[in-house]
N, CA, C and O atoms as CSV, one atom per row, in Angstrom:
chain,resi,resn,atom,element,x,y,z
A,1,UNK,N,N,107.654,37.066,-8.056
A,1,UNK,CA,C,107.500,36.277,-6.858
A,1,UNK,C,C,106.947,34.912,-7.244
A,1,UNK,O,O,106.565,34.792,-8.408
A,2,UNK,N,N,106.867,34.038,-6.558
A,2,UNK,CA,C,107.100,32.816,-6.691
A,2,UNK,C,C,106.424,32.275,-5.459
A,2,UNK,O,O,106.599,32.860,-4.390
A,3,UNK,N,N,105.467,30.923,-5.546
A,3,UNK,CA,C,105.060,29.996,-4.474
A,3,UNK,C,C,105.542,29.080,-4.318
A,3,UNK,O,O,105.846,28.231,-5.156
A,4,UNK,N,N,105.784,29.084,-2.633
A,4,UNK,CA,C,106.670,27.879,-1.957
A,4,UNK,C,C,105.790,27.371,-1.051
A,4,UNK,O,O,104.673,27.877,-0.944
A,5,UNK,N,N,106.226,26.168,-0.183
A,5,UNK,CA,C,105.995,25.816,1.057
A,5,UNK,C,C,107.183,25.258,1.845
A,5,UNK,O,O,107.906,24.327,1.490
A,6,UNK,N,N,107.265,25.930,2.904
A,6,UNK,CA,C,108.613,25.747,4.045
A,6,UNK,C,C,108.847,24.232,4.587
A,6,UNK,O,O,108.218,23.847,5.572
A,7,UNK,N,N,109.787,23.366,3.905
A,7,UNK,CA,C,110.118,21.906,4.419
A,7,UNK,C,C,111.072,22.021,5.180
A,7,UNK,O,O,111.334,20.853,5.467
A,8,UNK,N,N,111.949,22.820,5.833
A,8,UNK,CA,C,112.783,22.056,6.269
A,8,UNK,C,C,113.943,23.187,6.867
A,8,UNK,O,O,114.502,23.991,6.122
A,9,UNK,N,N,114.139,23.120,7.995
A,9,UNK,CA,C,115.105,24.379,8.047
A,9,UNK,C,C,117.007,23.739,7.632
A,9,UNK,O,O,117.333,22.586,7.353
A,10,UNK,N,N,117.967,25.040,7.746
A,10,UNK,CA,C,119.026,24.849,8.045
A,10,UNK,C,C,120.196,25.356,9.094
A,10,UNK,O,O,120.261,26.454,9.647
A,11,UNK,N,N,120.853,24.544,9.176
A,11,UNK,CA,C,121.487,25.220,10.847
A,11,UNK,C,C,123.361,25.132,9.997
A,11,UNK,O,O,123.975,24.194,9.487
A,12,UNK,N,N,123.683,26.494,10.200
A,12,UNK,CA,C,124.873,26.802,9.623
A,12,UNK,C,C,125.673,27.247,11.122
A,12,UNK,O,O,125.132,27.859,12.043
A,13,UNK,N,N,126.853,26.848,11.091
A,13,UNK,CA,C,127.591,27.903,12.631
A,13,UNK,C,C,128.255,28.745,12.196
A,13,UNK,O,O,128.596,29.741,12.833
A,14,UNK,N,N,128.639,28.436,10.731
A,14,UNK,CA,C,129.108,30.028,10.296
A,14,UNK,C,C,128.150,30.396,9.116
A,14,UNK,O,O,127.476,29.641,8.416
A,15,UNK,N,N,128.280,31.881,9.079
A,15,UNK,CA,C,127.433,32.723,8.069
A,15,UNK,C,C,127.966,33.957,7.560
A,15,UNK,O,O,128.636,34.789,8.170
A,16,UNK,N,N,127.586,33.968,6.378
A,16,UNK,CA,C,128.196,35.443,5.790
A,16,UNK,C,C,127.750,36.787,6.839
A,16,UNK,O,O,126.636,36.730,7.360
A,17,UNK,N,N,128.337,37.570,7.029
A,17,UNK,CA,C,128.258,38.462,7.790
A,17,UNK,C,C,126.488,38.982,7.664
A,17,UNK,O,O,125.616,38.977,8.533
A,18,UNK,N,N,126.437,39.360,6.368
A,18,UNK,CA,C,125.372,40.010,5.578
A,18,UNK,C,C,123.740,39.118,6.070
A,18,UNK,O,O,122.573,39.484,5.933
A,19,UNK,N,N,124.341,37.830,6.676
A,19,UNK,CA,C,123.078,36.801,6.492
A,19,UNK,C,C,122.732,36.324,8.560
A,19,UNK,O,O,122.004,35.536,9.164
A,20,UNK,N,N,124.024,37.635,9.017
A,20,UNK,CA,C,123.265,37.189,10.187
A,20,UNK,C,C,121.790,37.545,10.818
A,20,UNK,O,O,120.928,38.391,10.580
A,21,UNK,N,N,121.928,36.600,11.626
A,21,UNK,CA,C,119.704,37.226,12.424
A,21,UNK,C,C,119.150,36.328,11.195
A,21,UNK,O,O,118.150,35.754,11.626
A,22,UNK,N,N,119.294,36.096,10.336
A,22,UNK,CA,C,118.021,35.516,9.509
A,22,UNK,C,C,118.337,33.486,9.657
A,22,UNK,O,O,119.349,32.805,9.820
A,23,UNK,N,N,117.077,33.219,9.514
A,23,UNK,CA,C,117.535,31.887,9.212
A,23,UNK,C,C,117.505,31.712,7.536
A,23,UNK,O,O,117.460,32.484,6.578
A,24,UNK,N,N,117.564,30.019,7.765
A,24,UNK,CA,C,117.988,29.546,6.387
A,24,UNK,C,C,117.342,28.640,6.253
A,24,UNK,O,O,117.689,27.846,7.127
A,25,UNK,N,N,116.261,28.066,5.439
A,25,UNK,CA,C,114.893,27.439,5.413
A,25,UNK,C,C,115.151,26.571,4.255
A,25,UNK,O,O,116.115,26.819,3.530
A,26,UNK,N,N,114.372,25.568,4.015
A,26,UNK,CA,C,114.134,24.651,2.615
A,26,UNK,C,C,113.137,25.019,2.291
A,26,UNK,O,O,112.299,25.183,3.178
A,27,UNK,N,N,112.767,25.319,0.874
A,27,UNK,CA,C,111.729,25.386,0.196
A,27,UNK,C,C,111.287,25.024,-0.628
A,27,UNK,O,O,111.970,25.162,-1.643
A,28,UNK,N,N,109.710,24.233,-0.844
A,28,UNK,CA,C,109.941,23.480,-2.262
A,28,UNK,C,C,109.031,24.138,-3.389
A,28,UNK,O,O,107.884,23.705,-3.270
A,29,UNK,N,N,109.133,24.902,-4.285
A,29,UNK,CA,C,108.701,25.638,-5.282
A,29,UNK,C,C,106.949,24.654,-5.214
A,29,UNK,O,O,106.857,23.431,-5.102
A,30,UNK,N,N,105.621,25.765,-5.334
A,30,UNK,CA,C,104.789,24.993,-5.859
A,30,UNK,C,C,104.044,25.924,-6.978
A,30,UNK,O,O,104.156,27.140,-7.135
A,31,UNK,N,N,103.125,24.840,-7.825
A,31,UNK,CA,C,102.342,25.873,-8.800
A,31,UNK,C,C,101.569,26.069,-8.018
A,31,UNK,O,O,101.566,25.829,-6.811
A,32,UNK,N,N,100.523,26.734,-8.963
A,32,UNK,CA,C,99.434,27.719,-8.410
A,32,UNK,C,C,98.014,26.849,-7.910
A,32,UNK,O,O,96.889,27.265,-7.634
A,33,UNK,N,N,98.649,25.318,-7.924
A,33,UNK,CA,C,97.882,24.612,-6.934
A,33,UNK,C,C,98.358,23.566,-5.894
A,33,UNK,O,O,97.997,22.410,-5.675
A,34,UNK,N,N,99.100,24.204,-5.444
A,34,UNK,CA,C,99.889,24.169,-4.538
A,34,UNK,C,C,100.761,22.781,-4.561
A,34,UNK,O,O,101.123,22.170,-3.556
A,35,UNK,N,N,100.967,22.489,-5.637
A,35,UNK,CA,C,101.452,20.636,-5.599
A,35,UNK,C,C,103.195,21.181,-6.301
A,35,UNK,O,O,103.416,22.312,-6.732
A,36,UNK,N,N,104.216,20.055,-6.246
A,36,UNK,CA,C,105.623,20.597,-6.129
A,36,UNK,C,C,105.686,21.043,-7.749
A,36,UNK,O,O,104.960,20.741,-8.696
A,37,UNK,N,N,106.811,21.849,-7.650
A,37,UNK,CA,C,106.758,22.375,-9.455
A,37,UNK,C,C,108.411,22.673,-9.260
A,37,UNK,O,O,108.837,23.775,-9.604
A,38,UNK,N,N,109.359,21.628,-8.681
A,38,UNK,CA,C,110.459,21.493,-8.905
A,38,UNK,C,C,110.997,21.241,-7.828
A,38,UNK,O,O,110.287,20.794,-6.927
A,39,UNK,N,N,112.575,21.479,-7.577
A,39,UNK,CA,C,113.849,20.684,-6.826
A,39,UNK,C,C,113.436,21.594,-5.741
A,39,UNK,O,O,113.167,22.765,-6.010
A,40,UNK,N,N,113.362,21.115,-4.456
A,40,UNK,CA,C,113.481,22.171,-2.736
A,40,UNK,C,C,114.894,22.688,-3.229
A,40,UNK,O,O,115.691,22.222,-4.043
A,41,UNK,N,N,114.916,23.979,-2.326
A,41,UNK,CA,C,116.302,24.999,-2.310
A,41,UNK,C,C,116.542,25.518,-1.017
A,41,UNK,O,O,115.841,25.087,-0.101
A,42,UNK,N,N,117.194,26.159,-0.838
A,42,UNK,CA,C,117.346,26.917,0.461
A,42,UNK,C,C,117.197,28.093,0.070
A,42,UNK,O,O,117.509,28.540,-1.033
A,43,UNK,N,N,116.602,28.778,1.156
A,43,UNK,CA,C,116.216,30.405,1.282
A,43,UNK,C,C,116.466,31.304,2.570
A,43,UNK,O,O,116.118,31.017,3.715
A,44,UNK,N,N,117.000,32.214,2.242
A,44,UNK,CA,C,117.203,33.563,3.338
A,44,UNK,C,C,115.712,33.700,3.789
A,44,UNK,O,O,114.832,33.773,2.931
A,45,UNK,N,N,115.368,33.744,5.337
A,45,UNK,CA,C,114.431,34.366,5.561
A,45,UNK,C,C,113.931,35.364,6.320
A,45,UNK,O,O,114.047,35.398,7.545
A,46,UNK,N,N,113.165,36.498,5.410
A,46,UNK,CA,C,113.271,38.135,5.821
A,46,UNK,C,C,111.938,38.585,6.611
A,46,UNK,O,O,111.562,39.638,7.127
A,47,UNK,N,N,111.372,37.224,6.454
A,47,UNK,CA,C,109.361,37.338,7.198
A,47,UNK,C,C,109.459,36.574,8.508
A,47,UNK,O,O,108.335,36.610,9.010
A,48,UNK,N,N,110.264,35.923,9.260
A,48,UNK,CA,C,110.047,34.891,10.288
A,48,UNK,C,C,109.317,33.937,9.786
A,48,UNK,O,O,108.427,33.820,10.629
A,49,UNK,N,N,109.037,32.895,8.653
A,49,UNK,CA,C,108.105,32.025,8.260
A,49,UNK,C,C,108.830,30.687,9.309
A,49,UNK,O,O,109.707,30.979,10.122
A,50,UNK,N,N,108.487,29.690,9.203
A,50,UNK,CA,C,108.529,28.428,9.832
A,50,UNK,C,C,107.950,27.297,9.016
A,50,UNK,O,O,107.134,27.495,8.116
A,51,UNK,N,N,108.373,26.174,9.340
A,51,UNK,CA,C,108.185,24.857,8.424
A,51,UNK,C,C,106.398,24.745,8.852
A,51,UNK,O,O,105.671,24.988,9.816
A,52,UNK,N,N,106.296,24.247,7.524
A,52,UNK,CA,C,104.808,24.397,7.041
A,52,UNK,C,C,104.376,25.326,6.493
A,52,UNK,O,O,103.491,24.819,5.805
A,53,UNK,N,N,104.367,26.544,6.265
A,53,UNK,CA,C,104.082,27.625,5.920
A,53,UNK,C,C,104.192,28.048,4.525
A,53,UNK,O,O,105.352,28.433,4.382
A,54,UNK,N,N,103.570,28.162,3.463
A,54,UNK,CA,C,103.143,28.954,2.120
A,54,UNK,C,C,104.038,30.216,2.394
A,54,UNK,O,O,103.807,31.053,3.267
A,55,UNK,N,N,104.897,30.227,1.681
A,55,UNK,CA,C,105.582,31.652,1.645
A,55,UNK,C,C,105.662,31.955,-0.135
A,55,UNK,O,O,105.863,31.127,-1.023
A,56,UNK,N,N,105.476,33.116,-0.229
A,56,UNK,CA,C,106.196,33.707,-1.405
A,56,UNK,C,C,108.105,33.908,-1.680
A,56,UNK,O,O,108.829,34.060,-0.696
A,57,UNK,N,N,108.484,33.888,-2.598
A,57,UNK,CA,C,109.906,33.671,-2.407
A,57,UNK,C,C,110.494,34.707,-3.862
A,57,UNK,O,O,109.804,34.712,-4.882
A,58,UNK,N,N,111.120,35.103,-3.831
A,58,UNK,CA,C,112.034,35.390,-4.967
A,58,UNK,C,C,113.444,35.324,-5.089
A,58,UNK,O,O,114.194,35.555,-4.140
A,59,UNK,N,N,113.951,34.921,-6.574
A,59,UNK,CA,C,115.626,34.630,-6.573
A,59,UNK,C,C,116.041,35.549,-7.587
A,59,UNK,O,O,115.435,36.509,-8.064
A,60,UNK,N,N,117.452,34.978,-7.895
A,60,UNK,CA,C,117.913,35.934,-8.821
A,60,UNK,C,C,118.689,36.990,-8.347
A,60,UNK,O,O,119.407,36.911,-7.350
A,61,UNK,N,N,118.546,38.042,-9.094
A,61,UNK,CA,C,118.725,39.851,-8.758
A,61,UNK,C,C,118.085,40.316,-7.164
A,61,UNK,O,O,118.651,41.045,-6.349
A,62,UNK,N,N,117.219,39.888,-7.073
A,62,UNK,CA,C,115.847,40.516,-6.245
A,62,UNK,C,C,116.163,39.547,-5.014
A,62,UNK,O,O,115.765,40.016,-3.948
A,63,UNK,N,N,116.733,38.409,-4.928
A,63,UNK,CA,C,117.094,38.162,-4.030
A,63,UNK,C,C,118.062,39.055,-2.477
A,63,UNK,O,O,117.684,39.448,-1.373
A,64,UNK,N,N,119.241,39.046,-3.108
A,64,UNK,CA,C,120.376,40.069,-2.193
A,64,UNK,C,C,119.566,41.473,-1.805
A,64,UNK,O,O,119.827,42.154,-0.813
A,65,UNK,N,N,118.645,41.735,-2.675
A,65,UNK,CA,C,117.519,43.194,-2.332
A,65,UNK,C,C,117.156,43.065,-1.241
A,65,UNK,O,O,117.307,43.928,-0.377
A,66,UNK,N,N,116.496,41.746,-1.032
A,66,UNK,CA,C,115.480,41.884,0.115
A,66,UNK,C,C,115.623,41.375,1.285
A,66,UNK,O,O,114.794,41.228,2.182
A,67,UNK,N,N,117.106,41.019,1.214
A,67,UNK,CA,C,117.901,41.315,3.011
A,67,UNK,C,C,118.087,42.350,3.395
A,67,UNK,O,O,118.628,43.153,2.634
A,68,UNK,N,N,117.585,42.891,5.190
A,68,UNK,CA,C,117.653,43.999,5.787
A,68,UNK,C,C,119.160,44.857,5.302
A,68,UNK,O,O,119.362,46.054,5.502
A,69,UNK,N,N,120.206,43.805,4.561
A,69,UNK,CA,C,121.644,45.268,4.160
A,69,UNK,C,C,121.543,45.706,2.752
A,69,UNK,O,O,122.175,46.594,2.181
A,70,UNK,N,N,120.296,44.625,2.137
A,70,UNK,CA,C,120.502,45.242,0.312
A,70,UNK,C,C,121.292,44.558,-0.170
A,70,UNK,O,O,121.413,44.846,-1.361
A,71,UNK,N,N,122.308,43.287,0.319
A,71,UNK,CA,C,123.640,42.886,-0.253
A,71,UNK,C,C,123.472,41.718,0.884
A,71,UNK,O,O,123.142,41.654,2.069
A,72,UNK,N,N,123.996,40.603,-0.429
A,72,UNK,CA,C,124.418,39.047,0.512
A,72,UNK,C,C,124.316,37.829,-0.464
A,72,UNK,O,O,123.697,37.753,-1.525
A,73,UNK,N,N,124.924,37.093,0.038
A,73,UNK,CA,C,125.383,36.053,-1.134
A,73,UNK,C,C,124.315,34.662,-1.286
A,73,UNK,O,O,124.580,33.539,-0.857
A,74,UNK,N,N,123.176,35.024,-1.939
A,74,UNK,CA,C,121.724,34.634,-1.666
A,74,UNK,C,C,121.217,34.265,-3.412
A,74,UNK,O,O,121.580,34.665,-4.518
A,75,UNK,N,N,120.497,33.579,-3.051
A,75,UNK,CA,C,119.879,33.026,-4.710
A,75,UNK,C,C,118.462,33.186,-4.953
A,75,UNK,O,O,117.891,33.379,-6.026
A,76,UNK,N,N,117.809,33.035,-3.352
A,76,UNK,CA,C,116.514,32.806,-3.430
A,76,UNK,C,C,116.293,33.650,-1.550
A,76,UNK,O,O,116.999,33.501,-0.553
A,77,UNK,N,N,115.197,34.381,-1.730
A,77,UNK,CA,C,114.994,35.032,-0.353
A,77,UNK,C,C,113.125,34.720,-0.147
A,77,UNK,O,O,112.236,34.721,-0.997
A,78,UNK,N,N,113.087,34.541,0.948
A,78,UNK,CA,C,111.246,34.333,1.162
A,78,UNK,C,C,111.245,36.179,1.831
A,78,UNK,O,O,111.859,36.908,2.610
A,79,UNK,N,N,110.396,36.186,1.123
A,79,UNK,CA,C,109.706,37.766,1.358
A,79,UNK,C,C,108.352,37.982,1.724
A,79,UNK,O,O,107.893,39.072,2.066
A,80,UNK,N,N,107.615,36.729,1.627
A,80,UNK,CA,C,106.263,36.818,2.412
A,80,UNK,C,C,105.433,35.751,2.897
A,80,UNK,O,O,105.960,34.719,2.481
A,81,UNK,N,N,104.169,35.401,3.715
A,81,UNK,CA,C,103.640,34.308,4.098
A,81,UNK,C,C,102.451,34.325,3.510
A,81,UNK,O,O,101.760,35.339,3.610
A,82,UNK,N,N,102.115,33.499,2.978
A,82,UNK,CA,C,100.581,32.968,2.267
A,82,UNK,C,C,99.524,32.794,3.008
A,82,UNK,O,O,99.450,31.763,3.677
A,83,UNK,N,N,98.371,33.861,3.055
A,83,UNK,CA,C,97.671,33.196,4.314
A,83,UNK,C,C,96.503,32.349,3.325
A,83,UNK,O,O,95.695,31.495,3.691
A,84,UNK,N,N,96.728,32.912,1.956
A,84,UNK,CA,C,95.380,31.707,1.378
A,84,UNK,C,C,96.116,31.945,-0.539
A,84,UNK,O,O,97.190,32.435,-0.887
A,85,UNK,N,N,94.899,31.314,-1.444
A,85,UNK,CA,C,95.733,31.230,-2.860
A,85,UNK,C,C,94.124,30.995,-3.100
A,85,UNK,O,O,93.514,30.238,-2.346
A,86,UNK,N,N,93.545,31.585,-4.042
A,86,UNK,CA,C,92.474,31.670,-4.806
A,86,UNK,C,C,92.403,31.382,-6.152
A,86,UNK,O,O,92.465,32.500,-6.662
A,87,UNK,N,N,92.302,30.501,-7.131
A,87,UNK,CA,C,92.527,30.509,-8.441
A,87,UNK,C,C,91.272,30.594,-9.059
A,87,UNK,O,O,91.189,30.619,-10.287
């Protein structure tokens, strides 16, 4: 898992079957003090998060996992909300 913060949503009128009900969010990767640690992406989202919001995120493999079908054509999915970060 991985730290983000939610910039920016996206509005699609069509969607893979697999990706309906969820939205589709910008996210911009941060380190572990919360400042940017690479390029914003778009993300499936499986928590209801909203712009502003610290989410955890994962891509890859583990992505298509953690949509409600197990399967979908996804790179990066937010799987949780940050309510704080302690280092």
């Amino acid at each position: 898992m991985y730290l983000g913060k939610v910039i920016g949503t996206v509005v699609a009128t069509r969607k893979d079957e697999n990706l309906r009900g969820l939205k589709l969010l910008v996210v911009q990767p941060l380190d572990h003090r919360r400042e940017a640690a690479g390029d914003p992406f778009v993300a499936a989202d499986v928590v209801q998060s909203g712009p502003g919001d610290a989410v955890f995120w994962v891509g890859a493999r583990e992505a298509p996992k953690a949509l409600p079908s197990g399967y979908g054509p996804v790179d990066a999915a937010i799987v949780g909300i940050v309510d704080r970060v302690d280092v």
